[in-house]
BAFI-98998 format. One record per residue (C-alpha): residue in three letters; x, y, z. Coordinates in steps of 0.05 Angstrom, whole numbers, plus 5000, padded with zeros to 4 digits. Layout:
<sites>
ALAXYZ ...
</sites>
This chain:
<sites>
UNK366332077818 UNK371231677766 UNK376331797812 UNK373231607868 UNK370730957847 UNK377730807808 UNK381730857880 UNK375430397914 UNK376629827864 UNK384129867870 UNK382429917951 UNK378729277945 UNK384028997896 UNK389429087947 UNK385628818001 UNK384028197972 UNK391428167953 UNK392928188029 UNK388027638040 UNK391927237989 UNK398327278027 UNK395927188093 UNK392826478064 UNK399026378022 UNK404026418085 UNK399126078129 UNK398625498076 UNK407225618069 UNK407825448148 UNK404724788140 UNK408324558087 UNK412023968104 UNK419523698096 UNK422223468031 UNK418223277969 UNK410423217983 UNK408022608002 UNK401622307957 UNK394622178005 UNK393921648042 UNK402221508029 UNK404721928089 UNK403622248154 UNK399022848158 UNK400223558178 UNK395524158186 UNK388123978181 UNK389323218164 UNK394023158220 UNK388822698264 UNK387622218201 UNK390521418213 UNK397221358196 UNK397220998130 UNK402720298127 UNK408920858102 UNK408421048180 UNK406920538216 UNK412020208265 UNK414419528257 UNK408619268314 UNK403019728275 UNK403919198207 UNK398818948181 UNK398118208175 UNK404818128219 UNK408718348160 UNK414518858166 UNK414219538136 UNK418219708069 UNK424620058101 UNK424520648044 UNK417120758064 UNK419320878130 UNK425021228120 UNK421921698067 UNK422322338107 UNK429322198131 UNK432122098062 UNK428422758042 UNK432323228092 UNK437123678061 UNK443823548083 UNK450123978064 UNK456323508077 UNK463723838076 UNK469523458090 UNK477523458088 UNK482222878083 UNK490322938087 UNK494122358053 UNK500822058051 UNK502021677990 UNK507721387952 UNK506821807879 UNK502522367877 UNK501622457811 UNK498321717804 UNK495021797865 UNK490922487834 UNK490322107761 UNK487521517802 UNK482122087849 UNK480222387793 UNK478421787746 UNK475021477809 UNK470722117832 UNK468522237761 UNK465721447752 UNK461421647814 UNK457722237779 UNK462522767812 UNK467823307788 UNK473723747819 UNK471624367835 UNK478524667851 UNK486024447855 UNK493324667876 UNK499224367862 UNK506424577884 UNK512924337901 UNK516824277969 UNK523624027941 UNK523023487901 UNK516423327930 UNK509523617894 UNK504223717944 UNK497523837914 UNK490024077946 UNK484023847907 UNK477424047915 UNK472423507899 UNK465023507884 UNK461122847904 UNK454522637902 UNK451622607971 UNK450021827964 UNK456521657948 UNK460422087994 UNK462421358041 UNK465221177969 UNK469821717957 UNK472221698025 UNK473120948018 UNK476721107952 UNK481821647974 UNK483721268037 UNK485520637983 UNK490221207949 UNK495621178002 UNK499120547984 UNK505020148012 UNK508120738066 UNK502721198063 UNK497621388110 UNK492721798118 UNK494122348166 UNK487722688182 UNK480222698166 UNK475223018187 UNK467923088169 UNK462023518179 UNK453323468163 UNK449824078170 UNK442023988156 UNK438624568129 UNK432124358107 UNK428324748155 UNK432525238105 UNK429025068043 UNK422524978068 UNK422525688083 UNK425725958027 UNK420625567980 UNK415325878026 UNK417426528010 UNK418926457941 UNK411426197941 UNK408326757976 UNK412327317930 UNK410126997857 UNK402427007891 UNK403827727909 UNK406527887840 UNK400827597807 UNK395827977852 UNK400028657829 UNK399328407753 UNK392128407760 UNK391729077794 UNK396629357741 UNK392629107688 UNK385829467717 UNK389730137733 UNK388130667699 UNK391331307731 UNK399231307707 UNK400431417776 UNK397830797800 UNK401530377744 UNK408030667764 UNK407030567839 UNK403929867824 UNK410429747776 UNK415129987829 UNK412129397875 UNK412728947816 UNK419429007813 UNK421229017885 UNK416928407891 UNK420928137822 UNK428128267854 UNK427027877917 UNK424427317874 UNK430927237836 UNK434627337906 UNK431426837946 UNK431226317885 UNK438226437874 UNK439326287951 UNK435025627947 UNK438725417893 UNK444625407916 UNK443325007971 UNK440324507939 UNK446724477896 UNK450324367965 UNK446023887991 UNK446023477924 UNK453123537922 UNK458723417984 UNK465723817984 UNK471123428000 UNK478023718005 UNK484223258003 UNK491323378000 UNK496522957978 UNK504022957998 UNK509522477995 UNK511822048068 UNK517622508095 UNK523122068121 UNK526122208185 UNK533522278160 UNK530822698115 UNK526623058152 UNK533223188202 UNK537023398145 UNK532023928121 UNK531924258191 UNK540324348190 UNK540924978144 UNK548225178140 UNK547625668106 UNK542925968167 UNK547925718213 UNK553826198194 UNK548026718177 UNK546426618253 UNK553926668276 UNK555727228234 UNK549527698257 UNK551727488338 UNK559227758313 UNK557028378283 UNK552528468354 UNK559028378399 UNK562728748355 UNK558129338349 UNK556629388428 UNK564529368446 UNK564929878389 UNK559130258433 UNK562530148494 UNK569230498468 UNK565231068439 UNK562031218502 UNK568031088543 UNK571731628499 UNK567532218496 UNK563032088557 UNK567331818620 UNK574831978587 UNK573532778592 UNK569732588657 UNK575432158697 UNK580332648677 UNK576533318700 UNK575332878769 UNK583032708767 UNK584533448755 UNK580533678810 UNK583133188866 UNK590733328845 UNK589934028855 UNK586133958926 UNK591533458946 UNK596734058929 UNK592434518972 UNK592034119029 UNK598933969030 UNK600734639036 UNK596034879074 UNK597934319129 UNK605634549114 UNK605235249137 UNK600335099196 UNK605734549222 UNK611235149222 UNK610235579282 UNK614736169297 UNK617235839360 UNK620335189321 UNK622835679268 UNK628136099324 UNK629735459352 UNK631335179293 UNK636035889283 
</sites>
């Protein structure tokens, strides 16, 4: 009977666990984008989605008194997205060395650091890749800043950028994150009433199942709200090739009499071929063919010698 009315409570237990979850991701698919908005501040989702719009979301003609909205009210769930911004940026400038003292110093005044760099040397020119980290409000600013960096002769040779919004992303993962620490809290409470070792192990096997996705998903959200506080911008920087130079860096002598030398070696090696095959292949060949014509020539010829003689011509001739 112990038994019995053990696995009835932990039947009811789980049950109202399920319940939990069910209102937890119902309550997790309303949720709306970015950082809550106070009462009467915002516009309304779920159950208070048919409330008046409050003065934050008005338009302009919905003011009231004739007076114009605050822009930031407005704007509030725009500046709330989560935006991951990625960039590169290829630059010609006149010292490159002062040109990634003067990046780095400039980057770092805006709140941002290098998050990887390569340098090496092409000649007597360093080229160097540097991987910058920049706060998402100024990212205009350290374009602006690294297109300054080219100088008198430099340009800049390419950019491109790209803005890919993925707070439908963290919506969800909060959701879920949400929904898991509810359900590890409803198996804490069951753990805590178990009695059976049975049902403590399963119930701790849950627990840390339930734990491990936790840790996974959080890591996951965090890291994209790293991205989407901070932009990547990769520039490289490279010295202005001039064309004389440029012309004199494509002639190679060196590969020149490389080049003639190998096309040598090729002629010599396919007359040396030729020969080879000549004498052991067609040599021994020609001959046998010559061989066997001289010696029908010398049949014929006799053969037509003695037919020509008849008996006739030869007692005439006595």
């Amino acid at each position: 009977m112990r038994a019995n009315r053990t696995s009835l409570i932990l039947g009811s237990l789980l049950a109202l666990s399920i319940v939990t979850l069910v209102g937890c991701a119902s309550a997790g698919g309303a949720s709306t984008v970015g950082n809550p908005v106070p009462p009467g501040q915002g516009i309304g989702y779920g159950a208070g989605a048919s409330a008046a719009p409050s003065a934050a979301a008005r338009q302009p003609d919905q003011a009231p008194n004739g007076e114009q909205p605050n822009p930031d009210q407005v704007g509030q769930l725009v500046d709330d997205a989560k935006i991951v911004r990625t960039g590169t940026i290829d630059l010609q400038v006149t010292d490159v060395p002062t040109a990634l003292t003067a990046a780095r110093n400039g980057i770092r005044a805006m709140g941002g650091y290098i998050g990887a760099s390569q340098t090496q040397s092409a000649g007597d020119s360093p080229i160097a890749s540097v991987t910058y980290r920049v706060p998402v409000d100024r990212w205009e600013d350290a374009l602006d800043l690294l297109r300054g960096l080219t100088g008198k002769g430099g340009k800049v040779v390419s950019e491109n950028t790209n803005a890919v919004e993925v707070t439908g992303a963290v919506v969800d993962l909060e959701a879920r994150i949400k929904n898991l620490q509810a359900s590890e809290a409803a198996l804490q409470g069951i753990s805590a009433r178990a009695t059976r070792i049975s049902d403590v192990l399963e119930v701790e096997g849950q627990l840390t199942n339930v734990r491990g996705q936790i840790e996974e998903l959080s890591a996951q959200l965090k890291q994209l709200n790293d991205q989407a506080s901070y932009a990547t911008l990769t520039a490289s920087f490279a010295t202005p090739v001039v064309a004389v130079q440029a012309a004199t860096d494509r002639w190679e002598p060196a590969k020149v009499v490389d080049e003639a030398t190998a096309s040598l070696v090729d002629i010599v090696q396919a007359l040396t071929t030729a020969g080879i095959w000549f004498g052991i292949v067609w040599l021994p060949v020609l001959l046998l063919i010559g061989a066997i014509s001289g010696v029908t020539i010398f049949v014929l010829r006799r053969v037509g010698v003695r037919i020509g003689r008849r008996p006739g011509d030869a007692a005439a001739a006595g």
